[in-house]
N, CA, C and O atoms as a Tinker XYZ file with bonds, in Angstrom:
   424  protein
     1  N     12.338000   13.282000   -2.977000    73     2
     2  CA    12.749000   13.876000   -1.719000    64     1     3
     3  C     14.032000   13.210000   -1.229000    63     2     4     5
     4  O     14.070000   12.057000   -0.799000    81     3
     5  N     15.097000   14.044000   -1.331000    73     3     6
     6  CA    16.040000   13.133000   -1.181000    64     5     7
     7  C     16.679000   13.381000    0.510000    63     6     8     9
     8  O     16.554000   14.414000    1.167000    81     7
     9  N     17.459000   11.948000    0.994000    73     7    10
    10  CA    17.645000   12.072000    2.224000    64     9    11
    11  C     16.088000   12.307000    3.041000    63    10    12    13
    12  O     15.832000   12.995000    4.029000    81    11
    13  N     15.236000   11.480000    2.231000    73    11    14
    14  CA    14.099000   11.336000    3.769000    64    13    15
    15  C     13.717000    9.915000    4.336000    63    14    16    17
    16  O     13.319000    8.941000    3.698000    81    15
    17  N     13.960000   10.051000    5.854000    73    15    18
    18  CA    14.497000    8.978000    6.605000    64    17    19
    19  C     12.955000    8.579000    7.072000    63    18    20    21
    20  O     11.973000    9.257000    7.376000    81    19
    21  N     13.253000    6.938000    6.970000    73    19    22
    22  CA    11.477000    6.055000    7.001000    64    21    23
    23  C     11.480000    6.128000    9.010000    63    22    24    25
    24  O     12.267000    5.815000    9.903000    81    23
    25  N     10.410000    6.595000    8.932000    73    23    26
    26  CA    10.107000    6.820000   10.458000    64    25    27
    27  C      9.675000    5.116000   10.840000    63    26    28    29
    28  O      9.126000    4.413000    9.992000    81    27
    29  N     10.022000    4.592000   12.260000    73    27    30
    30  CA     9.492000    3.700000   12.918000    64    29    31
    31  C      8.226000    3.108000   12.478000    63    30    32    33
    32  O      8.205000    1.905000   12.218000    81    31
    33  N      7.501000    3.596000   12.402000    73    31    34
    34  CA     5.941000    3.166000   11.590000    64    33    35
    35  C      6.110000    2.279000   10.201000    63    34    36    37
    36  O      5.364000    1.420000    9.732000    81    35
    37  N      7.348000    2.799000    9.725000    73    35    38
    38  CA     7.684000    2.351000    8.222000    64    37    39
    39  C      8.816000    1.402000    8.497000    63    38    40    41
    40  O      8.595000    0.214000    8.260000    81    39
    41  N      9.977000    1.740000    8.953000    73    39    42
    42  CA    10.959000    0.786000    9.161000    64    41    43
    43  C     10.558000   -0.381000    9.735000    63    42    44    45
    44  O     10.482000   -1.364000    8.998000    81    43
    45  N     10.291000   -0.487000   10.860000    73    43    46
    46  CA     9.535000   -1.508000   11.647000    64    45    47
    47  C      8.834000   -3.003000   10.465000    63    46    48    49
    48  O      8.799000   -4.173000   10.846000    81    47
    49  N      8.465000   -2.632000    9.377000    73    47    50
    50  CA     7.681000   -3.130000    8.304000    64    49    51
    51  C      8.613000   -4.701000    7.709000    63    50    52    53
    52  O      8.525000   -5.899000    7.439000    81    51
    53  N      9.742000   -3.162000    7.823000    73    51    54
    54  CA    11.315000   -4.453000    7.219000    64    53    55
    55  C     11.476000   -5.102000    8.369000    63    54    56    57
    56  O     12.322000   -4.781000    9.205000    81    55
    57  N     10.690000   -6.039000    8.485000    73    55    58
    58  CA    11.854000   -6.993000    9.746000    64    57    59
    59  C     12.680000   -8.086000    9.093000    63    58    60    61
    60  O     13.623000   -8.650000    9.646000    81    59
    61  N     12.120000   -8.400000    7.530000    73    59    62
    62  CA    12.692000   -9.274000    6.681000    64    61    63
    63  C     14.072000   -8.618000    5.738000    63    62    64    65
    64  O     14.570000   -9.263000    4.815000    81    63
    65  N     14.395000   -7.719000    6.009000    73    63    66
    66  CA    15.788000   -7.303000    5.336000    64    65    67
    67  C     16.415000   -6.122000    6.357000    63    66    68    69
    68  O     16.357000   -6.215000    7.583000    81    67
    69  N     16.910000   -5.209000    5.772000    73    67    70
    70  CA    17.733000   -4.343000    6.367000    64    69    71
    71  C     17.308000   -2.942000    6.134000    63    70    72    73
    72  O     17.497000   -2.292000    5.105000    81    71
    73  N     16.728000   -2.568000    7.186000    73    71    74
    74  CA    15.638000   -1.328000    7.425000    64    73    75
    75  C     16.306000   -0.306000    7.025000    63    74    76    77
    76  O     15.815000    0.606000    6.360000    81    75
    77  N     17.818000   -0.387000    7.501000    73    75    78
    78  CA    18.684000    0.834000    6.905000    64    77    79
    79  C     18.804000    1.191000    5.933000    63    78    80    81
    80  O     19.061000    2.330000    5.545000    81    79
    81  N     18.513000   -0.421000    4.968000    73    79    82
    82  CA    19.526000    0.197000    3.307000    64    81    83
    83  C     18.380000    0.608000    2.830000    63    82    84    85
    84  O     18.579000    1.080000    1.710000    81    83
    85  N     16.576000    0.695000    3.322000    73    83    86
    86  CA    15.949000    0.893000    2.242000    64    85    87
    87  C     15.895000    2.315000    2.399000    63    86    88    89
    88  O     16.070000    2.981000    3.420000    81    87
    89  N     15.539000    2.794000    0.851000    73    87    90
    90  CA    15.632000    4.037000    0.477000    64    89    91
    91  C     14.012000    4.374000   -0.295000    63    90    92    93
    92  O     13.426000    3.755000   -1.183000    81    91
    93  N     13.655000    5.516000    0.413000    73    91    94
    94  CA    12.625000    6.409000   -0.074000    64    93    95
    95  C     12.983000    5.990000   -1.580000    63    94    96    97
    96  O     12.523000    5.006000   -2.159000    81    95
    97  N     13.754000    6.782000   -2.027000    73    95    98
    98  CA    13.699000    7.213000   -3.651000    64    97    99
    99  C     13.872000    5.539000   -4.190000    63    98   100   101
   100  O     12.923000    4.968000   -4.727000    81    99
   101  N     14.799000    5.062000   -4.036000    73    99   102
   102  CA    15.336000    4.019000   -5.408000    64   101   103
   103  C     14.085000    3.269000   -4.681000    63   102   104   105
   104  O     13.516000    2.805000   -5.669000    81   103
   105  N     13.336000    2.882000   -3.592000    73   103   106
   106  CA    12.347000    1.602000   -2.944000    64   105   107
   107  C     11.234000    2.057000   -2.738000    63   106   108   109
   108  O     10.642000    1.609000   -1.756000    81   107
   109  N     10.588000    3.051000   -3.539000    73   107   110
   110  CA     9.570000    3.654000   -2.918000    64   109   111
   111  C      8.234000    2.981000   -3.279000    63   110   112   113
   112  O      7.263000    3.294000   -2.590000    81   111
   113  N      8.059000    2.050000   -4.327000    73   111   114
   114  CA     7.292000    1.222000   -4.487000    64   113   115
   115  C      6.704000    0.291000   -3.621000    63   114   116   117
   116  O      5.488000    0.180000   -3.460000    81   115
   117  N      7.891000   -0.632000   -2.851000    73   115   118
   118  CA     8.662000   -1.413000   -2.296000    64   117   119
   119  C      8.064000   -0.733000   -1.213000    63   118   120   121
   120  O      6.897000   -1.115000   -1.130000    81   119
   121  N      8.303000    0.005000   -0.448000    73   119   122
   122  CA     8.308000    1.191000    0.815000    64   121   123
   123  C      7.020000    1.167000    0.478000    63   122   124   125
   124  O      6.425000    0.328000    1.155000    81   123
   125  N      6.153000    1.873000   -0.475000    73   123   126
   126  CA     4.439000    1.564000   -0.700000    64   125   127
   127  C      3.912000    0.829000   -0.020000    63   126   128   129
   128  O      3.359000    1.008000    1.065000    81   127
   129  N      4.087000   -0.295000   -0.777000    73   127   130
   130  CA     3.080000   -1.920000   -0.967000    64   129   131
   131  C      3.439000   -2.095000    0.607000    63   130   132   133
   132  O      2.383000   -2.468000    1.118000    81   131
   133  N      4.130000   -2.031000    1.306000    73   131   134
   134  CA     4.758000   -2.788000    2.319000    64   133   135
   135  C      3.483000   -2.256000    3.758000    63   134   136   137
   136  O      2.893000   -2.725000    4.731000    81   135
   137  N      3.715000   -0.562000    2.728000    73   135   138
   138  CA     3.072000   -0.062000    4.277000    64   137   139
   139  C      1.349000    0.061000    3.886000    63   138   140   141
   140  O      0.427000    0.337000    4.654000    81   139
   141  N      1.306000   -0.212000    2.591000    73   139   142
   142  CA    -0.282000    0.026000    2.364000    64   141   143
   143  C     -0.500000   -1.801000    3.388000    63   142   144   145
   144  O     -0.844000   -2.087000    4.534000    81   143
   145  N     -0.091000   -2.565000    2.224000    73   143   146
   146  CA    -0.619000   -3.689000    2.599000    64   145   147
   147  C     -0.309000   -4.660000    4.184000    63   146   148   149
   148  O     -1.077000   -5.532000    4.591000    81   147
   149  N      0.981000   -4.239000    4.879000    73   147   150
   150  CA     1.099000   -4.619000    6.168000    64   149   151
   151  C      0.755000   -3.640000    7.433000    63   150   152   153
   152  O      0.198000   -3.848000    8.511000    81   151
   153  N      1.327000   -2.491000    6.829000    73   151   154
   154  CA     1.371000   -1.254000    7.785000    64   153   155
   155  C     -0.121000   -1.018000    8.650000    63   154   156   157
   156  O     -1.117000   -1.712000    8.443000    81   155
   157  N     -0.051000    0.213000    9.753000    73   155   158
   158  CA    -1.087000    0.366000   10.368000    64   157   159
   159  C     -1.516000    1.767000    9.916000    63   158   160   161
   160  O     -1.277000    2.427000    8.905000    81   159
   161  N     -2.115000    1.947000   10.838000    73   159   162
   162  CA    -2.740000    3.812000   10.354000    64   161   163
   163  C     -1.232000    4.835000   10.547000    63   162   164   165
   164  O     -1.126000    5.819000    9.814000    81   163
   165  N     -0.415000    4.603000   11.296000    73   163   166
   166  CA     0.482000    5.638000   11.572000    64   165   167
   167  C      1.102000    6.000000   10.000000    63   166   168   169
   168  O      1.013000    7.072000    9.400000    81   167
   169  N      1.937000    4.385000    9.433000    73   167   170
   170  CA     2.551000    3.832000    8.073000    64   169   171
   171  C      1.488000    4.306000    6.998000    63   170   172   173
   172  O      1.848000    4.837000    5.948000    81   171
   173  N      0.384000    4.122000    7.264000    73   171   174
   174  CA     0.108000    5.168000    5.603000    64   173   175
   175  C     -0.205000    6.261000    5.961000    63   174   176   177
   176  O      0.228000    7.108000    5.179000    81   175
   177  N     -0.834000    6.723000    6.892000    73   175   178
   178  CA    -0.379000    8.181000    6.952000    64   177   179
   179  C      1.062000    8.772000    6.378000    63   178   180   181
   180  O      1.154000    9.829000    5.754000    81   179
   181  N      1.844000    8.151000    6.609000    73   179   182
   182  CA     3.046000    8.817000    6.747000    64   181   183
   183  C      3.081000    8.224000    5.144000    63   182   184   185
   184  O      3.782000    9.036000    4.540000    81   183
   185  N      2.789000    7.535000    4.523000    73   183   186
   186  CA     2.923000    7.400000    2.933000    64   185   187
   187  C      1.907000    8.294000    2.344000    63   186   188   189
   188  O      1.956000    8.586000    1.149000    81   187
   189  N      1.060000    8.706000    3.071000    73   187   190
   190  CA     0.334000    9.237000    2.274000    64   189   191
   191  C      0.573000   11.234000    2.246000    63   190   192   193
   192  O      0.162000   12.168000    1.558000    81   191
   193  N      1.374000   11.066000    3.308000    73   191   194
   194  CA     1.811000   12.705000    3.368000    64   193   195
   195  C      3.388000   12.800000    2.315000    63   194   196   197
   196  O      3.943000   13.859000    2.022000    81   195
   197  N      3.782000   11.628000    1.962000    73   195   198
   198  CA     4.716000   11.804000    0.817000    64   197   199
   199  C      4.278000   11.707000   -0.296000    63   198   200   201
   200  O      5.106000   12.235000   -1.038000    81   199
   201  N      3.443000   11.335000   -0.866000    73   199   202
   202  CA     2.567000   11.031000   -1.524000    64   201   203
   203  C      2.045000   11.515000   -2.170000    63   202   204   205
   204  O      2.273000   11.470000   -3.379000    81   203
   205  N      0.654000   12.521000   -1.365000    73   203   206
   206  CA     0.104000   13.284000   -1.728000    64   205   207
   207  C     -1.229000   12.121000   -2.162000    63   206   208   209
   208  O     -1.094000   10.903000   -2.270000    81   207
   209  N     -2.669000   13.020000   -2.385000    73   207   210
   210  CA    -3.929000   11.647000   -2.279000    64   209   211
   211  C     -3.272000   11.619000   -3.920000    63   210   212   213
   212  O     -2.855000   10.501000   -4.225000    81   211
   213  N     -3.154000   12.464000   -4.782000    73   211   214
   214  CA    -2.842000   12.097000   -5.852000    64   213   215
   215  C     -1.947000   10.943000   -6.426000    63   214   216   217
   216  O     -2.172000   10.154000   -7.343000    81   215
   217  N     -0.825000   11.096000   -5.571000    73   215   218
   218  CA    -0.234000   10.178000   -5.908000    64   217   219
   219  C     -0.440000    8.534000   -4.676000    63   218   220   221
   220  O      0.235000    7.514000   -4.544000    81   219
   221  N     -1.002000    8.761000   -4.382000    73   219   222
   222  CA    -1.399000    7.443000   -3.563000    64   221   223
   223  C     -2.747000    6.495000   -4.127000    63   222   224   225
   224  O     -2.947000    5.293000   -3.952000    81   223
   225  N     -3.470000    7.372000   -4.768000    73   223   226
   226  CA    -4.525000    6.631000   -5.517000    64   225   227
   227  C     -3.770000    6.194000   -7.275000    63   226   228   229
   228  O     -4.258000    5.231000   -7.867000    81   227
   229  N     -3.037000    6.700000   -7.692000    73   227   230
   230  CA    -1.571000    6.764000   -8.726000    64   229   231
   231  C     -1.415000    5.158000   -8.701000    63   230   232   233
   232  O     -1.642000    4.305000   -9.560000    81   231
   233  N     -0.893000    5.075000   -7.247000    73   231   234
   234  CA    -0.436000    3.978000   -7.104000    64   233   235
   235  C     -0.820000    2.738000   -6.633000    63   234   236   237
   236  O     -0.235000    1.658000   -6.553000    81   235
   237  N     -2.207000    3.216000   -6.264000    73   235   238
   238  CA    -2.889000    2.210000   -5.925000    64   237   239
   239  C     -3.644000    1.437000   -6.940000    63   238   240   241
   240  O     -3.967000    0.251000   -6.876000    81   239
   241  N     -3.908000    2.414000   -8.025000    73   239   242
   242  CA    -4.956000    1.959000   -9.043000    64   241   243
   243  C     -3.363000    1.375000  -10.205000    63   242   244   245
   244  O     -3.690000    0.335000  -10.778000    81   243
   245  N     -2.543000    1.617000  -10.423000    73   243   246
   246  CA    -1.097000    1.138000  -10.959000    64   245   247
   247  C     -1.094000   -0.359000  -10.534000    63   246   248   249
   248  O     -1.042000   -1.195000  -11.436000    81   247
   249  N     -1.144000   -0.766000   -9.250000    73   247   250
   250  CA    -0.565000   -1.832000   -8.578000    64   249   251
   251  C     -2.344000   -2.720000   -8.056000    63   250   252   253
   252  O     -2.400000   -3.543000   -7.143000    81   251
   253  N     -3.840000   -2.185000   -9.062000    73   251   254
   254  CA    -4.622000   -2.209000   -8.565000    64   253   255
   255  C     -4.938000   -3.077000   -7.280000    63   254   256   257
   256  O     -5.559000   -4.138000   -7.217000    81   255
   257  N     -4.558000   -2.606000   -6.638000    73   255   258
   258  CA    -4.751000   -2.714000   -5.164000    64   257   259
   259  C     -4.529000   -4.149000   -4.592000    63   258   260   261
   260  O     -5.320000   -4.746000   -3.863000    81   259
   261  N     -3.078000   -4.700000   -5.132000    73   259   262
   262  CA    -1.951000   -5.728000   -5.047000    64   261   263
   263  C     -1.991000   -5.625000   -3.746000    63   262   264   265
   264  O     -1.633000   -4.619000   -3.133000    81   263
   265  N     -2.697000   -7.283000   -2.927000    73   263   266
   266  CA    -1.720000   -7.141000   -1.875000    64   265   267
   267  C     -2.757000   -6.639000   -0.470000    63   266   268   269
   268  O     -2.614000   -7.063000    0.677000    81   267
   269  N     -3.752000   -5.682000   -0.908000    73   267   270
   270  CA    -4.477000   -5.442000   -0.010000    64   269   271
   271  C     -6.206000   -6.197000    0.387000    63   270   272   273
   272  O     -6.916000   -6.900000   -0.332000    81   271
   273  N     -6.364000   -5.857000    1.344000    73   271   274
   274  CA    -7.751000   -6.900000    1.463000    64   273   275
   275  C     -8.315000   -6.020000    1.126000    63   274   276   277
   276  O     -7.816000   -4.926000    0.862000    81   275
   277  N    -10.063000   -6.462000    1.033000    73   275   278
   278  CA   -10.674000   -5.728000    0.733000    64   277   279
   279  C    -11.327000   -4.696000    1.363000    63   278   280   281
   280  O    -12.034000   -3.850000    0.816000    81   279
   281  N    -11.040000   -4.804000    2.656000    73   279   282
   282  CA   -11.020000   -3.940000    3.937000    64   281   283
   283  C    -10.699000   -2.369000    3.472000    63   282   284   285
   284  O    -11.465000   -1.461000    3.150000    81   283
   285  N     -9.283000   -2.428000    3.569000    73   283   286
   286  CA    -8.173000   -1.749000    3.157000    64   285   287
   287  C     -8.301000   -0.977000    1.921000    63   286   288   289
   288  O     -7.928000    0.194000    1.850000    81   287
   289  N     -9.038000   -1.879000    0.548000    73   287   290
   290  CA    -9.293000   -1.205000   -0.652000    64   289   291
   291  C    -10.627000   -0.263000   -0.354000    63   290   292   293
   292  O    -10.710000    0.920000   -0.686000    81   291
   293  N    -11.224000   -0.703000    0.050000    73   291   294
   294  CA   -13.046000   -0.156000    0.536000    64   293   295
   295  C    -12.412000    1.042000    1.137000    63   294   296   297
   296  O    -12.864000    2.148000    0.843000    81   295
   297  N    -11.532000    0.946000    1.851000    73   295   298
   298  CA   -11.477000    2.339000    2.325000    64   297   299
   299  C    -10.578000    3.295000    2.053000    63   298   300   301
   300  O    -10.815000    4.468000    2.342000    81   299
   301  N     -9.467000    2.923000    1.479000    73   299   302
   302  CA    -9.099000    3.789000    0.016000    64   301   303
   303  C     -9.914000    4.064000   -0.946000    63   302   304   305
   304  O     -9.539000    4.986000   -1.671000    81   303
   305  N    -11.049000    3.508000   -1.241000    73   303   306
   306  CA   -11.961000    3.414000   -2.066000    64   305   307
   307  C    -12.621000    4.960000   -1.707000    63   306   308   309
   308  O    -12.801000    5.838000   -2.551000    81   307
   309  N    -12.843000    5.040000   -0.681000    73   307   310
   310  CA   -13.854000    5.722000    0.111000    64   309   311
   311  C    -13.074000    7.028000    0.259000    63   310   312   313
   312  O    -13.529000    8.001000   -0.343000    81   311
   313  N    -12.043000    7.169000    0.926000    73   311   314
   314  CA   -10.986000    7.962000    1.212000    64   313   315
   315  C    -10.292000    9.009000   -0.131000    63   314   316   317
   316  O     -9.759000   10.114000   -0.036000    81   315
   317  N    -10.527000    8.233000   -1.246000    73   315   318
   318  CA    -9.799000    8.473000   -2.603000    64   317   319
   319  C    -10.301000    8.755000   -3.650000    63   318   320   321
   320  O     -9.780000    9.280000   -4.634000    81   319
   321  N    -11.750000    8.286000   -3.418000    73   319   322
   322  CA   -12.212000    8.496000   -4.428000    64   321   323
   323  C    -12.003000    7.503000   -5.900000    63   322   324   325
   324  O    -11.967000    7.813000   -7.091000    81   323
   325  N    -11.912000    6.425000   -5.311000    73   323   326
   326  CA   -11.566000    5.069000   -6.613000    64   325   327
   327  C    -12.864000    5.002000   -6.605000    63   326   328   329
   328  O    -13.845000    5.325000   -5.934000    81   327
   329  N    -12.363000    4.153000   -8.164000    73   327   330
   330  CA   -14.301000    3.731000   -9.047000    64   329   331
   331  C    -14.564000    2.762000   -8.209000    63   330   332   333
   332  O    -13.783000    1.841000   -8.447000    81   331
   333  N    -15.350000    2.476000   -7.250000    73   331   334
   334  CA   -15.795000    1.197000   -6.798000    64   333   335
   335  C    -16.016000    0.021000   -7.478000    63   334   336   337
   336  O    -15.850000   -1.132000   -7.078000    81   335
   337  N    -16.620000    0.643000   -9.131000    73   335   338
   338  CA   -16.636000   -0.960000   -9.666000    64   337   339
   339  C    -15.044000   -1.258000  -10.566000    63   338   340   341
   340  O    -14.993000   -2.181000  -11.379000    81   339
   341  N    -13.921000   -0.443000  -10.321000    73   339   342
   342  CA   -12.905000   -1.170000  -10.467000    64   341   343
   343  C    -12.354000   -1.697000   -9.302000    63   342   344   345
   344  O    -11.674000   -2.723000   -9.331000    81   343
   345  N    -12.561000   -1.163000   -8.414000    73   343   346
   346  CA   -12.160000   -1.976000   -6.685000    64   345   347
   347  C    -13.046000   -3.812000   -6.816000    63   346   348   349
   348  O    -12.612000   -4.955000   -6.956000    81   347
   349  N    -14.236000   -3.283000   -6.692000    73   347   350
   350  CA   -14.570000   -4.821000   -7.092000    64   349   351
   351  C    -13.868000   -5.498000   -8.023000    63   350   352   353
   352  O    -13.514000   -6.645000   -7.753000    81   351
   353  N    -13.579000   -4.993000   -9.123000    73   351   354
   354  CA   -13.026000   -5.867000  -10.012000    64   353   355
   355  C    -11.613000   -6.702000   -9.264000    63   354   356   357
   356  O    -11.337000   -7.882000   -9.050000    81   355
   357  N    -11.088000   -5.689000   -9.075000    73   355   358
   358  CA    -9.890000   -5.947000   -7.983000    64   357   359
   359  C     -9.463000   -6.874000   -7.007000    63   358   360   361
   360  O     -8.397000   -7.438000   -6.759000    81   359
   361  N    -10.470000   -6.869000   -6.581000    73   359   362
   362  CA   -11.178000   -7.944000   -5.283000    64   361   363
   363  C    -11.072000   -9.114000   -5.495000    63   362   364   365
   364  O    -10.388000   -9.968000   -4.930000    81   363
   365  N    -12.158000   -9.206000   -6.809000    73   363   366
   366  CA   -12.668000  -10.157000   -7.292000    64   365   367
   367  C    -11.407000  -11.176000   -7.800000    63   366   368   369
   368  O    -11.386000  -12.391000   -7.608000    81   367
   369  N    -10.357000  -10.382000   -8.497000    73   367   370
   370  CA    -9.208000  -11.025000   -9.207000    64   369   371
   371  C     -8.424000  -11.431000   -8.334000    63   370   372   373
   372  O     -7.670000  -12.384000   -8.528000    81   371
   373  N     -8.488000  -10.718000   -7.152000    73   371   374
   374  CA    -7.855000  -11.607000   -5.835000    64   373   375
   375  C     -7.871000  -12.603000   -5.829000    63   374   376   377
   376  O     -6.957000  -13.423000   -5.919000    81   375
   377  N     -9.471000  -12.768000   -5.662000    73   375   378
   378  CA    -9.943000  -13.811000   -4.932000    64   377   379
   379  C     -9.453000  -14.855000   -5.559000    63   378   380   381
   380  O     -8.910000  -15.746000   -4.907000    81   379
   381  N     -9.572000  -14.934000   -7.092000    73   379   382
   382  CA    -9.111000  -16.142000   -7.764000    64   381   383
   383  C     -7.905000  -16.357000   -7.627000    63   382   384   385
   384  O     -7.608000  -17.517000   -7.912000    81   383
   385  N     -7.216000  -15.836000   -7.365000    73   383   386
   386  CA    -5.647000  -15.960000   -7.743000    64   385   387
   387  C     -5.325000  -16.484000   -6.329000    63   386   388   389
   388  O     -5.873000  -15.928000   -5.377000    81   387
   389  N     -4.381000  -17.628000   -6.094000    73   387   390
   390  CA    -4.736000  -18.398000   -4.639000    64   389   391
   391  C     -3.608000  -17.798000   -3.738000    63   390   392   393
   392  O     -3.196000  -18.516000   -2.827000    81   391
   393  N     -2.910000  -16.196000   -3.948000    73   391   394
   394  CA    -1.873000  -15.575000   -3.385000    64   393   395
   395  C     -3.317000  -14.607000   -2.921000    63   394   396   397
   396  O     -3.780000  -14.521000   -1.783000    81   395
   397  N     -3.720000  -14.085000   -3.897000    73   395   398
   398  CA    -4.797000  -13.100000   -3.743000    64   397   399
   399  C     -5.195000  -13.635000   -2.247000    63   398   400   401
   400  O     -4.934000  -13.080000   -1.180000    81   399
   401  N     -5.783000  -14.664000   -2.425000    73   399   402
   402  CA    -7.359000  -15.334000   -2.297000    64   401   403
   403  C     -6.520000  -15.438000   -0.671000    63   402   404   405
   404  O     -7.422000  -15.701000    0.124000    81   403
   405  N     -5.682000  -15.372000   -0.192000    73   403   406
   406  CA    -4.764000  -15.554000    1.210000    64   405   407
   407  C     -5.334000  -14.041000    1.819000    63   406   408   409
   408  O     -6.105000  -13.862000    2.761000    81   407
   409  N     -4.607000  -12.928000    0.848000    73   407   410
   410  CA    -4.774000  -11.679000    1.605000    64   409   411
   411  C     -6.362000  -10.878000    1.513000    63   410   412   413
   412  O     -6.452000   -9.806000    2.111000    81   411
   413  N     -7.597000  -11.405000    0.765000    73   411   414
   414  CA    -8.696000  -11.399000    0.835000    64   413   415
   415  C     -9.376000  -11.601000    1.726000    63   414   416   417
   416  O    -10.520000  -11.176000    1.888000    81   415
   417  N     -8.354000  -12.722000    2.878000    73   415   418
   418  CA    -9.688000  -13.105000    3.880000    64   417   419
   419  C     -9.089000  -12.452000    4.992000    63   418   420   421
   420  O     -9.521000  -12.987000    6.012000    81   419
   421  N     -8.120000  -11.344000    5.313000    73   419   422
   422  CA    -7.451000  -10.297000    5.929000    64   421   423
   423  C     -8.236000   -9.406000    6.589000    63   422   424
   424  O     -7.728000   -8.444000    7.165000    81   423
């Protein structure tokens, strides 16, 4: 989608770089992770209407659920239709990993 501009919900996210230069297309990964894992309900909504559920569970199970607590996965889980026992798995690999094991207790 070219020329589509990150609404407040999303920009807001970047307070650590420059909200302007990021771009849907070339950052959309980037633009993802940011709003799955910091964002509120407005920010994935609005990722998830670019998206599509197809491509939001795509990318969630891609990046298996990098970044998010388990809050957050449970209910993508729920929402999406993910295997629950790869969400656990997910979780679980968090937990060990001592970056994980930070955004686990989220």
């Amino acid at each position: 989608m070219p020329g589509v501009v990150l609404p407040p919900a999303i920009s807001s996210l970047f307070w650590d770089c420059d909200a302007g230069r990021v771009d849907w297309q070339r950052d959309r990964d980037f633009v993802v992770g940011r709003a799955l894992v910091s964002g509120g309900w407005a920010a994935a909504r609005w990722v998830r209407l670019q998206l599509g559920d197809a491509g939001l569970r795509a990318w969630i199970e891609r990046h298996k659920g990098r970044g998010m607590s388990p809050q957050r996965l449970r209910f993508w889980q729920l929402v999406l239709d993910l295997d629950p026992s790869e969400v656990s798995r997910w979780i679980a690999a968090h937990r060990t990993d001592p970056w994980g094991a930070r955004a686990a207790r989220g």
